[in-house]
N, CA, C and O of each residue as an XYZ file, in Angstrom:
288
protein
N    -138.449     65.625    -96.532
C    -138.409     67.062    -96.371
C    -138.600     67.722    -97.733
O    -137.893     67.349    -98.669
N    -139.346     68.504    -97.871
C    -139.098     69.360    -98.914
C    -138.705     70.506    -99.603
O    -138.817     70.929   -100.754
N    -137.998     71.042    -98.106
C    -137.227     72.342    -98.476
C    -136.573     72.353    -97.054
O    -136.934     71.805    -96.012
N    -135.334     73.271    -97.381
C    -134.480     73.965    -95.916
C    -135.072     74.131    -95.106
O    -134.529     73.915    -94.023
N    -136.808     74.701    -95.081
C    -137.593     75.201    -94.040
C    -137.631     73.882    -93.340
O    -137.600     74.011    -92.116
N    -137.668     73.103    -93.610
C    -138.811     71.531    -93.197
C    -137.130     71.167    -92.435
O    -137.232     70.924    -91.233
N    -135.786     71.113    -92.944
C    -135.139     70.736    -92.649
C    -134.514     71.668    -90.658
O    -134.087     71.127    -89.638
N    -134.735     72.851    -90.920
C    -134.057     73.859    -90.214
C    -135.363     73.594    -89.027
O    -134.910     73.738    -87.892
N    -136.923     73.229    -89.033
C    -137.876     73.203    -87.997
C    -137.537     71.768    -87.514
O    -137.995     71.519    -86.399
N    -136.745     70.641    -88.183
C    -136.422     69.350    -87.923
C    -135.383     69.297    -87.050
O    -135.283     68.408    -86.203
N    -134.369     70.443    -87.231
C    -133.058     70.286    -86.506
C    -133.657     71.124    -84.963
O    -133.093     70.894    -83.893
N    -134.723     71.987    -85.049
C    -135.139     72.747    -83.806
C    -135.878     72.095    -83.000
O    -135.930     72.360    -81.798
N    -136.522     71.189    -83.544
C    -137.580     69.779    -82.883
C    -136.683     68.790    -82.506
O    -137.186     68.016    -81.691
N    -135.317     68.488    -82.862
C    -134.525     67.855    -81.916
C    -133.876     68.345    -80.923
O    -134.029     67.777    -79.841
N    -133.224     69.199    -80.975
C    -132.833     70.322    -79.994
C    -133.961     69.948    -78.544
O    -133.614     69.755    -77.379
N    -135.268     69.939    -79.082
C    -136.770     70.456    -77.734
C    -135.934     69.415    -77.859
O    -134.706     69.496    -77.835
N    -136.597     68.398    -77.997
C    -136.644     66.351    -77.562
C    -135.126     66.642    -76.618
O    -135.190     66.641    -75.389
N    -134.210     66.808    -77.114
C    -132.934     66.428    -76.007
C    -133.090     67.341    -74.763
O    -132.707     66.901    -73.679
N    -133.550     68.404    -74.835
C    -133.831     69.592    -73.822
C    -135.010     69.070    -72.591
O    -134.879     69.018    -71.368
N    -136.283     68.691    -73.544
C    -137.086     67.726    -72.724
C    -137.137     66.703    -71.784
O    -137.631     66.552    -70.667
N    -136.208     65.775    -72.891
C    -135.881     64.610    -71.609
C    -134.923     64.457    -70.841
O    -134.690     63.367    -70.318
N    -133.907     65.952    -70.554
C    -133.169     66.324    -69.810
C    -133.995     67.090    -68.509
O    -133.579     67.371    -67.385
N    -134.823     67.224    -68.896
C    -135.717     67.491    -67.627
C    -136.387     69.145    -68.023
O    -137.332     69.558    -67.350
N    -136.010     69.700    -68.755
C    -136.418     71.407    -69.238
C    -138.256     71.094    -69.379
O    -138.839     70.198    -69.991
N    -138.661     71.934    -68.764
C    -139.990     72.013    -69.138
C    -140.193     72.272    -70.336
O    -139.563     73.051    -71.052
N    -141.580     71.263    -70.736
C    -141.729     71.379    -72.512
C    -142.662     72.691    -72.719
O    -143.258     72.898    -73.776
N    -142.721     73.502    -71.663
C    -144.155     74.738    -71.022
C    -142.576     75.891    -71.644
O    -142.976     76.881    -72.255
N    -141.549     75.831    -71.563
C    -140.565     76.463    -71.577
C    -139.819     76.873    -72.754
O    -138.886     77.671    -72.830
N    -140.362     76.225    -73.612
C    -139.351     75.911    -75.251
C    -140.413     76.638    -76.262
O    -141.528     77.091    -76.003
N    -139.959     76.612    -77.048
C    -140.536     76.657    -78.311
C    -139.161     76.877    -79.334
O    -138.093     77.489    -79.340
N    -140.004     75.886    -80.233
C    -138.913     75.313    -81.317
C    -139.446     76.111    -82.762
O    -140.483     75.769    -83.331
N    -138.648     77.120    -83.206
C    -138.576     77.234    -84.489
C    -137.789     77.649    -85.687
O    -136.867     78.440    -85.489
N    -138.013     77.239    -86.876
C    -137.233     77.101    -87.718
C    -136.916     78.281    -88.631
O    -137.988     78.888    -88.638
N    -136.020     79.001    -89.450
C    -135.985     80.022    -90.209
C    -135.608     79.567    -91.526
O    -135.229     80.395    -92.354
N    -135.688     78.033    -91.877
C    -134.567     77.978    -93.033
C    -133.661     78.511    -93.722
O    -132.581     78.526    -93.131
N    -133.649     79.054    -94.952
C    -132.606     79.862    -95.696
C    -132.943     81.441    -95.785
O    -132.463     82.213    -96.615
N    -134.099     81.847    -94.503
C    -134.517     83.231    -94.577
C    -133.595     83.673    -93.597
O    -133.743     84.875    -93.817
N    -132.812     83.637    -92.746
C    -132.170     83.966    -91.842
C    -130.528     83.440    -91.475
O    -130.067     82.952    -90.444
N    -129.851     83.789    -92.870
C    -128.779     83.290    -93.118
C    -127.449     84.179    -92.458
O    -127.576     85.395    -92.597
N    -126.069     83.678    -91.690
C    -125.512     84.014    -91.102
C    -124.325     84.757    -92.121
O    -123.611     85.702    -91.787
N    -124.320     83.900    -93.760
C    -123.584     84.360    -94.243
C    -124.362     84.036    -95.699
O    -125.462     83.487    -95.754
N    -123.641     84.445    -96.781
C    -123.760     84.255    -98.124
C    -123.868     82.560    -98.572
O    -122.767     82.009    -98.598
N    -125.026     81.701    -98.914
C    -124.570     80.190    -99.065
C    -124.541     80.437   -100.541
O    -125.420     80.552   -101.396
N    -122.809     80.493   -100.552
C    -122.498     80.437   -101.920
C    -120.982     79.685   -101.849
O    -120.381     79.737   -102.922
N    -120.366     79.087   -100.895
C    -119.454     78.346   -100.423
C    -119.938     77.212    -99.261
O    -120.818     77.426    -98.427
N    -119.213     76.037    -99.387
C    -119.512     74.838    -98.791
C    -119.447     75.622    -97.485
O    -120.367     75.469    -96.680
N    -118.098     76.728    -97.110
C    -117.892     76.754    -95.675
C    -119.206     77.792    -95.506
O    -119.904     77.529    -94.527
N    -119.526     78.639    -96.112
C    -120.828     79.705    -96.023
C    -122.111     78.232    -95.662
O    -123.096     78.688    -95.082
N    -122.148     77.660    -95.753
C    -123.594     76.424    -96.071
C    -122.900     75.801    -94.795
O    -123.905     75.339    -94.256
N    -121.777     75.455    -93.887
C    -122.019     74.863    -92.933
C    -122.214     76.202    -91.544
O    -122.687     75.889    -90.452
N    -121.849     77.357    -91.800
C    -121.980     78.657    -90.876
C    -123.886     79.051    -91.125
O    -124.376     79.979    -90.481
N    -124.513     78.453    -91.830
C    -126.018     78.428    -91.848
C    -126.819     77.457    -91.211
O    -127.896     77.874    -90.783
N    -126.477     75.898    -90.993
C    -126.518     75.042    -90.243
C    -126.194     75.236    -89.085
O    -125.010     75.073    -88.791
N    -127.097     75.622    -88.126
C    -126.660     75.967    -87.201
C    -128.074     75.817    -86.059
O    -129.177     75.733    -86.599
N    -128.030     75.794    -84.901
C    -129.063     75.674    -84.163
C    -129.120     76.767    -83.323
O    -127.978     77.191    -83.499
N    -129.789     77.773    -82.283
C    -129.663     79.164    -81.910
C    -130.309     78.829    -80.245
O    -131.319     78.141    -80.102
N    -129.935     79.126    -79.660
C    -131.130     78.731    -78.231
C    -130.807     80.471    -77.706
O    -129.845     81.236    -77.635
N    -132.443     80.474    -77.384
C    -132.012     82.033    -77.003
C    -133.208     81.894    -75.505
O    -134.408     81.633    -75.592
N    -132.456     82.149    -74.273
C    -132.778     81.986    -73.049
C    -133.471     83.904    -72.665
O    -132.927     84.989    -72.869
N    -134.676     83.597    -72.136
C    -135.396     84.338    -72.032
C    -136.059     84.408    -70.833
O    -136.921     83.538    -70.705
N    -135.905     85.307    -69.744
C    -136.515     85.350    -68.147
C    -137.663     85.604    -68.458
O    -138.117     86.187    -69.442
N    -138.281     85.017    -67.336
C    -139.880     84.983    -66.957
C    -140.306     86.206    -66.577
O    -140.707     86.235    -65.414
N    -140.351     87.187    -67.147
C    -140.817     88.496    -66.714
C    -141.395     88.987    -66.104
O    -141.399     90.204    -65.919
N    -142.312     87.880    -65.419
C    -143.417     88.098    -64.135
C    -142.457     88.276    -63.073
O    -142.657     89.105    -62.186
N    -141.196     87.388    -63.115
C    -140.205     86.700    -61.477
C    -139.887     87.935    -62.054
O    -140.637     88.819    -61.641
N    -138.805     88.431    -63.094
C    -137.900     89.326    -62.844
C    -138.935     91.267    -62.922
O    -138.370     92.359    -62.851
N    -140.408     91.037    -63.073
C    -140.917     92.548    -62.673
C    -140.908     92.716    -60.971
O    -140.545     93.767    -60.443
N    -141.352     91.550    -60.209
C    -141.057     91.121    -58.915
C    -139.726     91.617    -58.378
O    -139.476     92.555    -57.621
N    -138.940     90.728    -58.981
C    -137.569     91.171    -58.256
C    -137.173     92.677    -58.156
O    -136.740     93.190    -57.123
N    -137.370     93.343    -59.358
C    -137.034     94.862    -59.602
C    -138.166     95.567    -58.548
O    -137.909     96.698    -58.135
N    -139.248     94.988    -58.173
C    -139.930     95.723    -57.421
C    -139.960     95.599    -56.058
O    -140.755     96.128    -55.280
N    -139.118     94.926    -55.836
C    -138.964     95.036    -54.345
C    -137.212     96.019    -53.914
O    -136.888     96.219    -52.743
């Protein structure tokens, strides 16, 4: 790896893989990384540097099903 970036798109590419072969469509995911651009706190303490390590899954409806639903 050669930086946080490489590390933070590594921890999001495992995340897919366990999500995948749990059966989640791989049509469904997308994996990406923010490294040290999108920090939760100050990494200027060990405990600040493990509150940045962190993985995020953010679940998002199919907007086609849910314009459908609202329109009926």
């Amino acid at each position: 790896m050669q930086d946080n970036w490489d590390l933070s798109v590594m921890r999001a590419t495992s995340i897919t893989k366990i999500l995948t072969a749990a059966g989640v469509s791989a049509k469904q995911i997308t994996a990406a990384g923010k490294g040290e651009f999108s920090p939760l706190a100050a990494n200027d303490n060990a405990q600040n540097k493990q509150k940045n390590r962190r993985t995020e899954i953010i679940i998002t409806p199919n907007l086609d099903e849910l314009f459908k639903i609202l329109g009926n």
